[in-house]
C-alpha positions in Angstrom: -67.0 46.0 -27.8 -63.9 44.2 -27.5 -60.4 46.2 -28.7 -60.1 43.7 -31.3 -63.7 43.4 -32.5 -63.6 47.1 -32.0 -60.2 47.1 -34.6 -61.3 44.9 -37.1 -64.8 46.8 -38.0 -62.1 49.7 -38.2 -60.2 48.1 -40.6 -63.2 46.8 -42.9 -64.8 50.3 -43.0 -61.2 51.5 -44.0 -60.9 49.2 -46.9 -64.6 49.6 -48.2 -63.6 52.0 -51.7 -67.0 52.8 -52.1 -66.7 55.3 -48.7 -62.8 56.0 -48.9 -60.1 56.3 -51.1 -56.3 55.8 -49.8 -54.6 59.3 -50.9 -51.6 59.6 -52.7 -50.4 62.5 -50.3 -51.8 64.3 -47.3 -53.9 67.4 -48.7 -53.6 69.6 -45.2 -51.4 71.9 -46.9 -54.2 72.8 -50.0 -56.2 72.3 -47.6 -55.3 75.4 -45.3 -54.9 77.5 -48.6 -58.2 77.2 -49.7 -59.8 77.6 -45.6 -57.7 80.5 -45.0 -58.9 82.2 -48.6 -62.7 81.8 -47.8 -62.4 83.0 -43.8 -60.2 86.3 -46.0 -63.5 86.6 -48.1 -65.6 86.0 -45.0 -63.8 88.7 -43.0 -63.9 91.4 -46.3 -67.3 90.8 -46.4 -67.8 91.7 -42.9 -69.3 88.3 -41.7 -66.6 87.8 -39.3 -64.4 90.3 -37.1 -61.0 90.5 -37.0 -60.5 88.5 -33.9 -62.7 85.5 -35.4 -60.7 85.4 -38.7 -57.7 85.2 -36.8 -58.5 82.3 -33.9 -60.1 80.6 -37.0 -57.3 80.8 -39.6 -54.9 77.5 -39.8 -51.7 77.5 -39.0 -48.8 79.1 -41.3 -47.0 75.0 -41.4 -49.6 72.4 -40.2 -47.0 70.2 -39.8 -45.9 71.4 -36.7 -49.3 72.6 -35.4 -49.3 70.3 -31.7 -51.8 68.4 -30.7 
């Protein structure tokens, strides 16, 4: 597939509402909140160790996490 073909069935999946919805605001940040509460619950109820919760938790400010 061409770049360009390649761009364009991008852009018409992009614009299909029916499968996505432009957002107002990014939603990392509740995101991350509500990630980091259920890998807490996951570690209380000894599902996951210690090291696991912690390799697994987002970062404190996603928006300098580096690609």
């Amino acid at each position: 597939m061409d770049k360009q073909h390649y761009l364009t069935e991008g852009y018409r999946q992009l614009t299909n509402s029916h499968y996505y919805t432009k957002l107002n605001a990014p939603l990392f940040h509740q995101t991350s909140i509500k990630v980091a509460e259920i890998l807490n619950e996951l570690r209380k109820a000894c599902v996951i160790v210690e090291q696991r919760l912690q390799y697994l938790l987002p970062p404190v400010n996603p928006n300098s996490q580096s690609s």
